[in-house]
Structures are given as structure tokens and as C-alpha cells.
C-alpha positions as CSV (number, residue, x, y, z in Angstrom):
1,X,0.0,0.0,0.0
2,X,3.0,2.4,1.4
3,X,4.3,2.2,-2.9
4,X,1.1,2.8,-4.1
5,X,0.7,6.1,-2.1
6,X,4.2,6.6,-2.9
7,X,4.2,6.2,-6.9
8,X,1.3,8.0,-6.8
9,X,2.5,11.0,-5.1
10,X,5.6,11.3,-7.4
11,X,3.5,11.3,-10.2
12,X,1.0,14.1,-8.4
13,X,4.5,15.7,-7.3
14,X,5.6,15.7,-11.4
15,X,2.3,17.3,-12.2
16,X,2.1,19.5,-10.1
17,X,6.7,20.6,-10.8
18,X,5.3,20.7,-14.4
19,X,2.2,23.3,-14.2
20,X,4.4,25.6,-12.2
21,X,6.9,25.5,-14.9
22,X,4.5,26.2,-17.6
23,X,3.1,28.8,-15.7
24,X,6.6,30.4,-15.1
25,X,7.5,29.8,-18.6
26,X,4.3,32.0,-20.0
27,X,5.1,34.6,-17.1
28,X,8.8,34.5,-18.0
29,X,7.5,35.0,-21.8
30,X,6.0,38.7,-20.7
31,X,9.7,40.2,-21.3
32,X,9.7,39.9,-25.1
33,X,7.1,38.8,-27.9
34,X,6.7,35.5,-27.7
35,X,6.0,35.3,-31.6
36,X,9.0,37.4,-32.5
37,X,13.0,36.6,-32.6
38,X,13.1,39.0,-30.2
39,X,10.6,37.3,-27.8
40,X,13.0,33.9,-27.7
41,X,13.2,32.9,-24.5
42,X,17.3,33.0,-25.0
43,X,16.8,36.7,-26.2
44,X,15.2,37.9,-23.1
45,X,18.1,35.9,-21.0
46,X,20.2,38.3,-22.3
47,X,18.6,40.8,-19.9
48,X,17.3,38.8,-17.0
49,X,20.0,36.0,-16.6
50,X,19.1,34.9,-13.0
51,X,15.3,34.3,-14.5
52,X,16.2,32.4,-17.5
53,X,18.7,30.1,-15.2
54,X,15.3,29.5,-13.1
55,X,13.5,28.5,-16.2
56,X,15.9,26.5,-17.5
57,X,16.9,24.5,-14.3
58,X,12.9,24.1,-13.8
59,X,12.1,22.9,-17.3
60,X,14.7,20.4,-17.1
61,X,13.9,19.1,-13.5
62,X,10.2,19.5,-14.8
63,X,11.2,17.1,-18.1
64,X,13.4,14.6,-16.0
65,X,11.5,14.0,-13.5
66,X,8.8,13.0,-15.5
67,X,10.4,11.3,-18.3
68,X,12.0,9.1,-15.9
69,X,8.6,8.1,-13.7
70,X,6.8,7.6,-17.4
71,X,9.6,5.2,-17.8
72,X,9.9,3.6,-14.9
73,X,6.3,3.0,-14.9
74,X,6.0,1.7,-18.7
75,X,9.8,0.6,-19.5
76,X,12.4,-1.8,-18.5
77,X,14.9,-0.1,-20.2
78,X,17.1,2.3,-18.2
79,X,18.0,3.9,-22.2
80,X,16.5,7.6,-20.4
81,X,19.3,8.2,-18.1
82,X,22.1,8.3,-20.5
83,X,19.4,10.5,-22.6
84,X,18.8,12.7,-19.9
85,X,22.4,13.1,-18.8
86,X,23.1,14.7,-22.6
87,X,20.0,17.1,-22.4
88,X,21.5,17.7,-18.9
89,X,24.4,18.8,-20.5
90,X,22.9,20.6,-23.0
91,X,20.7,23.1,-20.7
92,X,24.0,23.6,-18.7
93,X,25.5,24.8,-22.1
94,X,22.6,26.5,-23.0
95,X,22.3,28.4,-19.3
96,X,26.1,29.0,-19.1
97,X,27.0,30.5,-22.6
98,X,25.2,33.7,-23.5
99,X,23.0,34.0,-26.9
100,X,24.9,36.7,-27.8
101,X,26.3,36.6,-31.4
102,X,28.9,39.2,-30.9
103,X,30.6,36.5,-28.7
104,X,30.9,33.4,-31.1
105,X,32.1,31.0,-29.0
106,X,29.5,31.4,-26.2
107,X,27.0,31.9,-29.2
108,X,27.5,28.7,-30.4
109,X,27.7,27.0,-27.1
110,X,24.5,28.3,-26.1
111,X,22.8,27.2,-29.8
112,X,24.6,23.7,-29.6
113,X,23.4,23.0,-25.7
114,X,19.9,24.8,-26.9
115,X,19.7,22.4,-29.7
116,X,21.2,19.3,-27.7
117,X,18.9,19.8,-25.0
118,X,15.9,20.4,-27.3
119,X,16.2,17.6,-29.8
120,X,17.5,14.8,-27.4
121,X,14.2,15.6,-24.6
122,X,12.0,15.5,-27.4
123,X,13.9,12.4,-28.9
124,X,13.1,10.6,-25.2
125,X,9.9,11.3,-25.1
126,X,9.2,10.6,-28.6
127,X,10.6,6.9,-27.6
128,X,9.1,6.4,-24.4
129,X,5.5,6.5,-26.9
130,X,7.2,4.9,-29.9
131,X,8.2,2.0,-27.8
132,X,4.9,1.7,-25.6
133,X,3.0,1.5,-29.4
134,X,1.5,-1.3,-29.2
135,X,0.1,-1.2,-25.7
136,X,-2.6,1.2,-26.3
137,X,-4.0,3.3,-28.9
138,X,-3.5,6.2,-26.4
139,X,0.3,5.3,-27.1
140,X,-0.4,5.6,-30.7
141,X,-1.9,8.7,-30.7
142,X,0.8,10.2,-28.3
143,X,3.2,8.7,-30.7
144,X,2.2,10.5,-33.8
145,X,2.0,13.7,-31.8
146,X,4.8,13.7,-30.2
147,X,6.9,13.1,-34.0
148,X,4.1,16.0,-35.9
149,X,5.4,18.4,-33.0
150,X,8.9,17.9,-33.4
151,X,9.1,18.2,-37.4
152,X,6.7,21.2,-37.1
153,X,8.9,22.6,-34.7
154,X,12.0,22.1,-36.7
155,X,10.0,23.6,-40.1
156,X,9.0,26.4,-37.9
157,X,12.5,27.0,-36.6
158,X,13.7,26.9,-40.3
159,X,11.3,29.7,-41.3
160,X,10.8,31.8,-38.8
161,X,13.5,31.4,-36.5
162,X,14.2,31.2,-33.0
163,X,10.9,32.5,-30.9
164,X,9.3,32.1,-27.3
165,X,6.6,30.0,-28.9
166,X,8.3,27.8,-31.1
167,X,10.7,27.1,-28.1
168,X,8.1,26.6,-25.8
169,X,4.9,24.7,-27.0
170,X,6.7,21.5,-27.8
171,X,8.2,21.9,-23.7
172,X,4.4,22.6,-23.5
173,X,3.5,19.5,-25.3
174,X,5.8,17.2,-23.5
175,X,4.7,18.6,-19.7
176,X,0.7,17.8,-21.1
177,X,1.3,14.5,-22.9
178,X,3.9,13.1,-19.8
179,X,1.3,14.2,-17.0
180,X,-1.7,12.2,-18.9
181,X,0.5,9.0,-19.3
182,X,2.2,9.2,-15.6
183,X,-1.6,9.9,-13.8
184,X,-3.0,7.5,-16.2
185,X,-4.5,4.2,-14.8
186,X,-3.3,1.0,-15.5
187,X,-6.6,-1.3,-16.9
188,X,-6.9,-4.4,-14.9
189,X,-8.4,-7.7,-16.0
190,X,-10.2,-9.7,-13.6
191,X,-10.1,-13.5,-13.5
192,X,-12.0,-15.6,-11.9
């Protein structure tokens, strides 16, 4: 019973690390124009560094935390961790180099951790679905999702560049789609 309570309340716990992230995120947004290049949630960094470190280290520990109790709960495979440790590394890049193209070097440490940390969280999650497939049609569904939002996401990137929205509906995406799978019930089948 004590596990029960227990998985259960690290999953409420997760929901819960993940709403106040999302709400931060669209407060943190207010600084630029979220459908601009100007409004890129790196940009306004630029000028509030202590808040974007707060939204990055809370969108990570938002992500991780549950990434990990979506696999733990669906997945024998312990292929997240390594995962995580890279987009780990990549928001440390990303929160440690400033976006600032008059300073190549840190410019292109923040874009490669930016990248590294966007593409390998969404890769995860994309897998934690893709692998699951078969289980449920709420698997399948979640899988095609998840892969629509990351090509439109690199399109949109391609066209219209860096902005708070593109940046942050996919994180958006992943908080929603994780908090369904991690509150959702397991079906039991009785027996007689």
C-alpha cells in the first residue's frame, strides 16, 4: 500500500513541478514577444540572466522527472538516463553561454546546448511513446504527436527562426502529454 501512495505521489508531485513550470515559462515569456525573434526565450536571457537560469533548471527538473517516472512506470529499459544526462548537459551549455552573437564562442555553445537539450528531450519522449505503441491506442496517438510536433517545430525554426513560442509549445507538449501517461490508470483484467 505504502508504494502505491508513494508512486502516486511522485506522479501528483511531477504534475504538479510541471504546471508551475509552464506557468513560469508563459510569465517568463511577458519580457519579449513571444512570436518574435526578439521574444526567444534566450533573447530575453540576455537581460534577466538569473530568471532564465530559473527557467531553464525548472524545465529540465520539470522534463526529467517525468520522463523518468513515465519510464519507470511503462519501460524496463534504463536507455532515459544516458538521454537525460546529454539534455542535462545541454541546458547547462545553454544556461552558461550567453545567446549573444557578438561573442561566437558562447553563441555557439548556447545554440549547440539549446539544440542538444531540445532535440535529445523531445527524442526521449518521442521513444518512451514509440516503444509503448503497441500497448494502447493512447500510445499511438501520443506517438504521432509527439513526431508531428517535433518536425513542425524544426520547419517552424527553419522559417521563422528562434521565438518564445516555437521554443516553448513543444516543452508545453511534452509537460501535457507526460502528466496524462504518468496519472494515467493501469486497466486491470479480472479473473475468476
Amino acid at each position: 500500500w505504502y508504494n502505491i501512495t508513494g508512486d502516486k505521489m511522485k506522479r501528483t508531485i511531477s504534475c504538479v513541478l510541471s504546471a508551475i513550470a509552464t506557468a513560469y515559462t508563459i510569465w517568463y515569456m511577458h519580457f519579449g514577444t513571444p512570436y518574435k525573434n526578439s521574444g526567444a526565450l534566450s533573447k530575453i536571457g540576455l537581460e534577466h540572466h538569473g530568471l532564465f537560469a530559473i527557467w531553464g533548471i525548472l524545465t529540465f527538473v520539470a522534463l526529467a522527472l517525468a520522463i523518468t517516472l513515465a519510464y519507470q512506470k511503462y519501460l524496463k529499459t534504463k536507455a532515459y538516463i544516458p538521454l537525460l544526462a546529454i539534455s542535462g548537459v545541454g541546458m547547462i551549455l545553454t544556461l552558461t553561454n550567453d545567446f549573444d552573437y557578438d561573442n561566437k564562442v558562447q553563441y555557439f555553445l548556447h545554440c549547440g546546448g539549446s539544440l542538444t537539450f531540445s532535440a535529445v528531450t523531445g527524442i526521449t519522449i518521442f521513444l518512451l511513446f514509440l516503444l509503448n505503441y503497441k500497448k494502447s491506442r493512447t500510445f499511438k496517438i501520443f506517438t504521432y504527436i509527439t513526431a508531428t510536433i517535433l518536425i513542425a517545430d524544426l520547419i517552424c525554426l527553419l522559417i521563422f527562426k528562434e521565438t518564445g513560442l516555437i521554443e516553448a509549445l513543444p516543452i508545453f507538449a511534452g509537460y501535457l502529454l507526460l502528466g496524462i501517461v504518468n496519472l494515467r490508470r493501469e486497466k486491470v483484467e479480472l479473473t475468476r
